[in-house]
Residue, then its C-alpha position, 0 to 999 in steps of 0.5 A: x500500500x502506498x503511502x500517503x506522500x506518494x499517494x498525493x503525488x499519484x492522485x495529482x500526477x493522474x490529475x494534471x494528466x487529465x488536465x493536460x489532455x483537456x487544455x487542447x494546444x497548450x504544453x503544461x509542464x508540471x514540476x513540484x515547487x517543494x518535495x513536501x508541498x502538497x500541489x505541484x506548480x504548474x507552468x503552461x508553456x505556449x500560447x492560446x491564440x488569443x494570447x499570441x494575438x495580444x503578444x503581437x499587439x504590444x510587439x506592433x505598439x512598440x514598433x508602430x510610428x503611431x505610438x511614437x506620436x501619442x508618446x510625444x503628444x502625451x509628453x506634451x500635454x503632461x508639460x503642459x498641465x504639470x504646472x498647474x498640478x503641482x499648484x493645485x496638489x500644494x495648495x492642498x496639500x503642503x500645509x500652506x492654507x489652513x481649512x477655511x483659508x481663502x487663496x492669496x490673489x495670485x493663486x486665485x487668479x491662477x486656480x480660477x483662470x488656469x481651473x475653475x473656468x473649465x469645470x463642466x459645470x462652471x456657471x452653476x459653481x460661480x452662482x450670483x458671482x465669485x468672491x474668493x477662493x478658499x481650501x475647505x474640507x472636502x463634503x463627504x470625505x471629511x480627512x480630505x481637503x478641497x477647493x471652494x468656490x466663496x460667492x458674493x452672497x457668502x454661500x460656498x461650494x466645493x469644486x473639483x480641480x480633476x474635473x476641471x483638469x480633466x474638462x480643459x485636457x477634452x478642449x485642448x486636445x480633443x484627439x488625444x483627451x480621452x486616452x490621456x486621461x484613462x492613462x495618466x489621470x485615473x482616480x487619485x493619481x493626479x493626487x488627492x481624492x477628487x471631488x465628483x462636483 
């Protein structure tokens, strides 16, 4: 009578026999990974056709001139937001404002011309008129910090600058927007949690 070892070692070597004749097209080679681990590891050596396929695409994105445009165009929407990011993200973030603080003039005038000018729903933001701008904290994610717009009426309400980033990207370079942002300004990576307003 076998022993137990190698009873684990009959059973899972008529297991992955089985395995291997229903995996049509594939080379799986089985080597255990340690002498006393119960499962060996398994390496499937080749490639499905779908896996094939997908292998081509990176091999022709690496060698297609096409990539090489979106790679500069890329280069060249980053250098052109970056300035405005870092602002927004120090603004936010490096403890110069307080909550409740209003920005100083000159970041002001940057964050409303250079932001808050292309927020999707910018005229409902502003309301009867803009009196400042102030760092407050954010409505649902209260550790968090975010921008306010102050009216003249002395209601506030909160603004996302990602939003705005993200509105300006769409107008500039419409072609190139949308991959843009799906690759480089997903949810937290231009910093800081971003508001849905």
């Amino acid at each position: 009578m076998a022993g137990p070892l190698l009873w684990d070692i009959l059973l899972h070597s008529s297991q992955f026999q089985n395995f291997r004749r229903f995996v049509a097209g594939i080379s799986v080679n089985v080597t255990p990974h340690r002498l006393f681990c119960s499962a060996p590891t398994i390496r499937i050596s080749g490639q499905t056709g779908k896996e094939a396929s997908h292998a081509g695409q990176i091999s022709k994105l690496q060698d297609d001139p096409d990539n090489e445009e979106w790679k500069d165009k890329a280069k060249e929407i980053v250098k052109d937001i970056d300035p405005i990011v870092r602002l927004a993200k120090d603004i936010l973030h490096s403890g110069r404002y307080m909550v409740g603080e209003q920005l100083t003039d000159e970041d002001e005038k940057v964050v409303v011309e250079k932001l808050l000018v292309y927020h999707p729903h910018y005229d409902d933001k502003i309301g009867c008129s803009l009196a400042s701008v102030m760092v407050g904290h954010h409505p649902v994610f209260n550790y968090s910090k975010c921008l306010f717009v102050v009216r003249t009426n002395g209601d506030s309400i909160d603004f996302s600058y990602t939003k705005c980033l993200h509105e300006y990207i769409r107008n500039k370079y419409p072609s190139h927007a949308k991959r843009f942002i799906q690759e480089h300004l997903k949810h937290g990576s231009v910093g800081g949690r971003a508001t849905d307003k």
